[in-house]
C-alpha positions in Angstrom: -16.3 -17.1 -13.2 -14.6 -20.2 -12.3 -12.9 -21.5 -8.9 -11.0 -24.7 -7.6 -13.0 -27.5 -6.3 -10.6 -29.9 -4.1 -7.7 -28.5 -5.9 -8.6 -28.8 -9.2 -9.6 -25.7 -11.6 -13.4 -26.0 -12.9 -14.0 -23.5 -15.1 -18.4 -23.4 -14.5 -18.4 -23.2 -10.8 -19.6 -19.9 -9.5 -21.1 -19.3 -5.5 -21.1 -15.7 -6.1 -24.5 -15.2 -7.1 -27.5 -16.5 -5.4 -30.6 -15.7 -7.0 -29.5 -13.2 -8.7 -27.7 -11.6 -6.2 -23.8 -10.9 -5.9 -22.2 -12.5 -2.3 -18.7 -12.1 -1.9 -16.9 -15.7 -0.8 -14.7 -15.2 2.0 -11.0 -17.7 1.5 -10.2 -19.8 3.9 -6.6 -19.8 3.4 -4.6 -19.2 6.8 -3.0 -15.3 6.5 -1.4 -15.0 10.0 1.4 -12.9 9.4 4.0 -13.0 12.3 6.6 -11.3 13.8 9.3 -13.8 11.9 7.4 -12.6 8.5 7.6 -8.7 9.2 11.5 -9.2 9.7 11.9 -11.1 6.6 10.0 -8.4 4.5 12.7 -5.9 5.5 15.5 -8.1 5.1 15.2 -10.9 3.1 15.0 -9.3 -0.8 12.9 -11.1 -3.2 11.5 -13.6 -0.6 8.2 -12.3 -1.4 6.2 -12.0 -4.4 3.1 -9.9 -4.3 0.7 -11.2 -7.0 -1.8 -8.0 -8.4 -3.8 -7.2 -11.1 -3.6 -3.8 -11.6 -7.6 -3.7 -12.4 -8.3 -5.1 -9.1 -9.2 -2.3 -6.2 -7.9 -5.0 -3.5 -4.5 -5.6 -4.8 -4.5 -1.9 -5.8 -4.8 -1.0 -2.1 -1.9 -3.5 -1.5 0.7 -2.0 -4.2 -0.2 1.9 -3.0 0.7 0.6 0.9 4.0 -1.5 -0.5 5.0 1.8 -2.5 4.3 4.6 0.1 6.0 2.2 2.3 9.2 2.3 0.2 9.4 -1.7 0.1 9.4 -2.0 -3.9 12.5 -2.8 -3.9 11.9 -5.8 -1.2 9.0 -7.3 -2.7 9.0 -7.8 -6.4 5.3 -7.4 -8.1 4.0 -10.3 -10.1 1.4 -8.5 -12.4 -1.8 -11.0 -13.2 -4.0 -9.7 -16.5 -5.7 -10.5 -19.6 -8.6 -12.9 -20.7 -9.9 -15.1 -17.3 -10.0 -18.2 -19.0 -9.0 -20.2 -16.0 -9.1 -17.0 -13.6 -6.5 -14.7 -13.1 -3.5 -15.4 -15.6 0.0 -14.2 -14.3 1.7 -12.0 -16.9 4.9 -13.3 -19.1 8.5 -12.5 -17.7 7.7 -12.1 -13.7 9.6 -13.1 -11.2 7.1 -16.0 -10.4 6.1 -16.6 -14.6 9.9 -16.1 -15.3 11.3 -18.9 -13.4 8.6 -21.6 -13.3 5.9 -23.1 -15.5 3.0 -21.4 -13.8 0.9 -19.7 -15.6 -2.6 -19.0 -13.4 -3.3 -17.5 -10.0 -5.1 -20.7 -9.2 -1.7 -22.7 -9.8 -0.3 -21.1 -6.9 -3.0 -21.9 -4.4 -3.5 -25.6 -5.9 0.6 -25.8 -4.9 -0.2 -24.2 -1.2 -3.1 -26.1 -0.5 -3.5 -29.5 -2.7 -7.5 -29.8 -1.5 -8.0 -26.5 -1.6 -11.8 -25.1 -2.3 -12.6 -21.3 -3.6 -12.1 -18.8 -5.7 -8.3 -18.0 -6.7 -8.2 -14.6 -6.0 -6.0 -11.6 -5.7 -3.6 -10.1 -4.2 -1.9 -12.4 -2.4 1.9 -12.7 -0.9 3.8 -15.5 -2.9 6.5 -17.1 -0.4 8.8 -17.9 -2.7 10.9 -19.6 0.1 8.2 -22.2 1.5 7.2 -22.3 -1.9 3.6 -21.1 -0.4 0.8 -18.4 -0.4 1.7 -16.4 2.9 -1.6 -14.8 2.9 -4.0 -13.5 0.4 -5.8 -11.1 2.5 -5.5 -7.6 1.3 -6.1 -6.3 4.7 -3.4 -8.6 6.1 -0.9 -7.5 3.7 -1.3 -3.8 3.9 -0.9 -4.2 7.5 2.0 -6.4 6.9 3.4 -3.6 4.8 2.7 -1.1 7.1 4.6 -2.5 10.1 7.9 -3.6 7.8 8.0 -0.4 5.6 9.6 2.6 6.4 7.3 6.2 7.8 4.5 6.3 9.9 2.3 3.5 10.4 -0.7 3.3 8.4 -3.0 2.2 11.1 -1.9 3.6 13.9 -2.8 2.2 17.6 -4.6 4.5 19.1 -7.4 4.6 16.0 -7.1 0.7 15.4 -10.9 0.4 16.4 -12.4 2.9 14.6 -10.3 2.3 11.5 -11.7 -1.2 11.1 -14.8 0.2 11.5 -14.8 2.6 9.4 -13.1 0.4 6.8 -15.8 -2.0 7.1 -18.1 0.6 6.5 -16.4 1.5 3.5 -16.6 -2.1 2.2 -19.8 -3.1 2.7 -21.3 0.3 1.8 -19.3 1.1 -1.3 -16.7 -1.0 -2.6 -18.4 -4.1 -2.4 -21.7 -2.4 -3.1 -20.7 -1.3 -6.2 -19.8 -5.0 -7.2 -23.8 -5.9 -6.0 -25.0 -3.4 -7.9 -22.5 -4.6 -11.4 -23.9 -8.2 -11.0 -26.8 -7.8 -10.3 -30.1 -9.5 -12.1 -32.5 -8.8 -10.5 -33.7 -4.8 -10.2 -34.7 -4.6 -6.6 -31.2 -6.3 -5.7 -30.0 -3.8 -8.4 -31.5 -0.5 -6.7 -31.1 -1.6 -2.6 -27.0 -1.8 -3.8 -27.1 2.0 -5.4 -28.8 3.2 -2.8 -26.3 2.1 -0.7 -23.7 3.5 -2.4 -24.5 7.0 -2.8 -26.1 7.2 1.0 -22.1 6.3 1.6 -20.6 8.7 -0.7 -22.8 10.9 1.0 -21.7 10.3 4.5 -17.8 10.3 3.4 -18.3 13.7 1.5 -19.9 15.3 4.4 -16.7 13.3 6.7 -14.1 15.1 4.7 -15.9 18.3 3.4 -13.4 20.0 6.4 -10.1 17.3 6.9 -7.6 16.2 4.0 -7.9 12.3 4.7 -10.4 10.3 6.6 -9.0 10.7 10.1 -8.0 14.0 9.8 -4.0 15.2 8.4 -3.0 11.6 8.4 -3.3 8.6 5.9 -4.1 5.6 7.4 -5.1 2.0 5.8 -9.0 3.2 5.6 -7.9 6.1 3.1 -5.8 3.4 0.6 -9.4 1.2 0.6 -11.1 3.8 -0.3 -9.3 5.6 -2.9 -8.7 2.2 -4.7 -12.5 2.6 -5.3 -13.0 5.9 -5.8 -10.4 5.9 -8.3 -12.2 3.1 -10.6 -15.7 5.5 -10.0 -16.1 7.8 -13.1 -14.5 4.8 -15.4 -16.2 1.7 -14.6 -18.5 1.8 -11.6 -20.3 4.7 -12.9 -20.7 3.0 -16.5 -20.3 -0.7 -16.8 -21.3 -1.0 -13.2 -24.5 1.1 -13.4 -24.0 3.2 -10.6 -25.2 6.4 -12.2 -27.0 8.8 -9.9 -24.0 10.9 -9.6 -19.9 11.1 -10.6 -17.0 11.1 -8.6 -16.7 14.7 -9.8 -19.5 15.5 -8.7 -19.2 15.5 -5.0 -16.4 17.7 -4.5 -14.8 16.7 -1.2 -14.5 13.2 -2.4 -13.1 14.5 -5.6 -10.3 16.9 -3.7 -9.7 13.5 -1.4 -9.0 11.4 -4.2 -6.7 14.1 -6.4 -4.9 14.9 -3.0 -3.6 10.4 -2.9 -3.3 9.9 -6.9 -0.9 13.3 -7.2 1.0 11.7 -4.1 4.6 10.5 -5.2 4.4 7.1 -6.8 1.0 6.8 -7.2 -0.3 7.8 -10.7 2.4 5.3 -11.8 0.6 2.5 -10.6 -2.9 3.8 -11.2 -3.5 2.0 -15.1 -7.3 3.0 -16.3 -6.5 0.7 -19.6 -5.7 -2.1 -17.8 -8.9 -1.6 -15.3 -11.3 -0.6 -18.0 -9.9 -3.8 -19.7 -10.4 -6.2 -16.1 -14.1 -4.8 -15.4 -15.8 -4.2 -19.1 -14.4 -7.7 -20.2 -14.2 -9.9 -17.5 -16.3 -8.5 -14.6 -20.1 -9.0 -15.3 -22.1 -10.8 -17.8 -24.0 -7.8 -19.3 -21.3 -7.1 -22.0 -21.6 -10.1 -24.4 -19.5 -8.0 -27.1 -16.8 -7.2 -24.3 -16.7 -3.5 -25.5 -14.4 -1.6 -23.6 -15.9 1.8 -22.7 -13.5 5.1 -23.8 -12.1 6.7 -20.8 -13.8 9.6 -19.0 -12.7 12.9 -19.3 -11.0 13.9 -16.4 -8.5 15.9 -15.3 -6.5 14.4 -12.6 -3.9 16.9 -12.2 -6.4 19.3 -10.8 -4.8 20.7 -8.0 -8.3 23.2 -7.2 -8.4 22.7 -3.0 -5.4 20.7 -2.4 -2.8 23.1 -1.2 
């Protein structure tokens, strides 16, 4: 997998997986994001660079809260892709790639932090000002987005507790799970993650079998984290991820839940299930030594059955 060691890029280090199990590091990259910051995203165009792979359900769940919070044109995506040879790789002609020699994700955290020690990951907010990560905490930067953007806040006071919750539910029962459950090598690691996924596709169909979004009439941030996942289902976690018991389309309230978000303006646009069949069947998991890329599902996203 690769990570940076005291700044520098080494290509064999991995602390992801620990006798055969897959443990997610947590960064340790400062991503306060003040009061200063939040007036600069609605002001100062271009400032800020949000770094995203497009196969990634984390800086998925940042570009949905950036475009439903009609900052696109304040903060300028730069899209990371292809082969991980040295991690992520930052596309040709953005605005970071267009007007600097960088090339990798891990560049841009060897230039915030010299010493720095971890995995380079994505997304992250590029200050292209201080010349610095701001944060590269998805959570951090949907909130961010949230309080700068325009509409209704996305994680509204009054349910501040039990959307963390929930959204830590979410993470550790599915969207992480399903990454255990990938990478795993050994088979009682393997079936304790599946289990846990489907007893939490359980509990969230049963949660909105009688509600449009997860707290009711109202997206908040724990809807965007979970329809980043639930999106990826049928086409990789299902397949290359092993996570077979059941389909997306198979429980229908999560299905209707997931339809409702991707027909929402501006989002199938930045849904792209070439690019994340691409990210996950050849560079997520060692269990594809031929890096075949598995056909897309057949599914019919415009489905509007229950939604109106």
């Amino acid at each position: 997998m690769g990570m940076l060691i005291d700044g520098k890029w080494d290509n064999e280090a991995d602390r992801s997986m620990v006798s055969g199990t897959y443990r997610r590091e947590e960064s340790t990259l400062d991503t306060t994001i003040d009061e200063e910051i939040l007036h600069a995203l609605q002001h100062d165009v271009g400032r800020f660079i949000l770094v995203v792979s497009a196969s990634c359900p984390w800086s998925h769940g940042a570009v949905i809260a950036l475009v439903l919070k009609e900052l696109s044109e304040n903060v300028p995506i730069q899209w990371a892709g292809g082969l991980r040879v040295e991690g992520y790789g930052l596309l040709p002609d953005g605005p970071i790639t267009g007007s600097s020699n960088i090339q990798h994700a891990h560049q841009l955290y060897s230039v915030t932090d010299k010493n720095y020690t971890g995995r380079a990951t994505v997304p992250m907010l590029w200050d292209s000002k201080r010349q610095s990560i701001l944060s590269n905490s998805s959570a951090d930067i949907i909130l961010a987005f949230s309080h700068a953007g325009r509409g209704s806040e996305l994680r509204p006071e009054m349910l501040v507790s039990e959307i963390d919750a929930l959204t830590s539910d979410i993470f550790n029962g599915l969207s992480n799970a399903v990454y255990r459950a990938g990478k795993a090598e050994q088979q009682a690691e393997y079936d304790e993650a599946v289990d846990t996924v489907f007893a939490t596709m359980d509990y969230l169909e049963d949660r909105l079998m009688d509600q449009h979004f997860l707290f009711g009439s109202n997206l908040t941030t724990a809807d965007i984290r979970l329809f980043a996942t639930l999106v990826r289902f049928d086409t990789v976690y299902v397949t290359h991820f092993r996570c077979i018991r059941k389909r997306l389309v198979d429980y229908p309230a999560l299905w209707r839940f997931t339809r409702r978000i991707f027909q929402m303006p501006g989002i199938r646009e930045i849904v792209n299930f070439e690019e994340i069949r691409f990210g996950y069947y050849v560079n997520d998991g060692s269990h594809n030594p031929f890096a075949i890329i598995g056909q897309q599902p057949l599914i019919n996203w415009d489905n509007r059955d229950g939604l109106d």
